[in-house]
C-alpha positions as CSV (number, residue, x, y, z in Angstrom):
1,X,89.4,149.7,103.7
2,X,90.0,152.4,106.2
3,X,92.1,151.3,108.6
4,X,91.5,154.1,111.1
5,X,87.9,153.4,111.3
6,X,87.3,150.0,113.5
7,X,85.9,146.6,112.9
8,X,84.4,143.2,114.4
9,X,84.0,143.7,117.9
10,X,85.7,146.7,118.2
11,X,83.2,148.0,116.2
12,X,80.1,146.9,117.8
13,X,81.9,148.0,121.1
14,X,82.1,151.6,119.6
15,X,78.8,151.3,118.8
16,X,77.2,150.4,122.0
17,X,79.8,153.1,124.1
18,X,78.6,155.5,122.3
19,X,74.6,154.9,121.9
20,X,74.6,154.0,125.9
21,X,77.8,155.7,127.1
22,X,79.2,151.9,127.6
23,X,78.9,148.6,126.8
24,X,77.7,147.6,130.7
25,X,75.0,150.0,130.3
26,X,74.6,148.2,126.9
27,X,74.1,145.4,128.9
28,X,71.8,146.8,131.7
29,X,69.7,148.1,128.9
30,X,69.7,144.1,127.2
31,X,68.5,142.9,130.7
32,X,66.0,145.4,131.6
33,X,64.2,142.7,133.4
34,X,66.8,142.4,135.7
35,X,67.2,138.6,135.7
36,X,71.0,139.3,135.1
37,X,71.1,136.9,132.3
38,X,70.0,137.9,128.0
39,X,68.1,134.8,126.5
40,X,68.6,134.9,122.6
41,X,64.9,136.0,121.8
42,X,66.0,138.8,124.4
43,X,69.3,139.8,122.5
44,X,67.2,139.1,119.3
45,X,65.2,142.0,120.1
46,X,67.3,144.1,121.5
47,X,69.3,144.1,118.2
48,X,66.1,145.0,116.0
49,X,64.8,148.0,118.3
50,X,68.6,149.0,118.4
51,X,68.2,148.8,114.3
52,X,72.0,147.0,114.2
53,X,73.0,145.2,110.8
54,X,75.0,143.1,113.4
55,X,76.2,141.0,109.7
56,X,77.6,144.5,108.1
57,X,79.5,145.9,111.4
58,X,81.1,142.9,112.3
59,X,80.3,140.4,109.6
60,X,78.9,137.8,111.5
61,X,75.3,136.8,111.5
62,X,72.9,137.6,114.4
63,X,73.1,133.8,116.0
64,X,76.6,133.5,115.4
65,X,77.3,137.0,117.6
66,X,74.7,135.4,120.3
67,X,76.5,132.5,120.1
68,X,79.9,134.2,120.9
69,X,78.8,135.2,124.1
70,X,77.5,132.0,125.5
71,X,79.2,129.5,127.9
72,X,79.8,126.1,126.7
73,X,76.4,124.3,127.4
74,X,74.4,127.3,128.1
75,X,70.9,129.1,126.4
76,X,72.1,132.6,127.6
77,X,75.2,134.9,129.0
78,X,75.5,137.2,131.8
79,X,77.1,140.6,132.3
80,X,80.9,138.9,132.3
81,X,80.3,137.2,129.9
82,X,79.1,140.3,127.5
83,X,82.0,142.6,129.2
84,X,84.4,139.6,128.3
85,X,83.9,139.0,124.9
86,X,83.4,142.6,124.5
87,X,87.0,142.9,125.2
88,X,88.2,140.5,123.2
89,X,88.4,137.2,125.6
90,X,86.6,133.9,124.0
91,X,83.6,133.3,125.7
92,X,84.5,129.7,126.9
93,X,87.4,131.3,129.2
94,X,85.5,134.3,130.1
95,X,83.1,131.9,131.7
96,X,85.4,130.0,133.7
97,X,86.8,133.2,134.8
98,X,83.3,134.7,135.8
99,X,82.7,131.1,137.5
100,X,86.0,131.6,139.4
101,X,85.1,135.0,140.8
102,X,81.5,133.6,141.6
103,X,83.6,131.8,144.0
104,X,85.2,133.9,145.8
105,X,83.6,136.6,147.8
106,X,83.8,140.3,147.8
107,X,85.8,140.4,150.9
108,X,88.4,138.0,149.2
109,X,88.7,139.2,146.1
110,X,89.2,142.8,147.8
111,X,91.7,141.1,149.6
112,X,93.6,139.5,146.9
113,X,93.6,142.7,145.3
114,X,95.4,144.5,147.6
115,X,98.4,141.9,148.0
């Protein structure tokens, strides 16, 4: 095993920073209908024309690493909960998060941000 050379997530992360410069544009690319949500037949194809053996880079299968990213209850993820889970946060607080911040508008959140 090299340990300089990185795995799970991190991997996949790599992977996607450097075929779309980063894992948002990753993203952006998954959703190119713009609905701001990735279905799993979306993220299934997106996988195939991206050729990834998502089972040998992070050794998980394909419906497992969908899986990761979904809310509890839900059929598909959005952006924060990609960037999330990306970055190493479970999906199941990642979404409360992102449901938190839906909350709050842009005003506030630049608000609490500069107390």
């Amino acid at each position: 095993v090299n340990l300089l050379e990185p795995t799970g997530f991190e991997a996949l992360t790599h992977i996607l920073e450097s075929k779309f410069g980063s894992t948002l544009a990753a993203f952006q690319w998954l959703n190119s209908s713009g609905s701001g949500s990735v279905s799993r037949a979306v993220f299934d194809t997106g996988m195939a024309l991206l050729k990834l053996d998502v089972e040998e880079i992070i050794g998980m299968k394909k419906q497992d690493l969908f899986a990761s990213f979904l809310p509890p209850g839900a059929t598909s993820f959005e952006k924060e909960d990609w960037t999330a889970v990306l970055a190493g946060i479970p999906a199941s607080r990642a979404s409360q998060e992102a449901a938190e911040l839906r909350k709050t508008s842009l005003a506030q959140r630049a608000e609490k941000k500069l107390q």
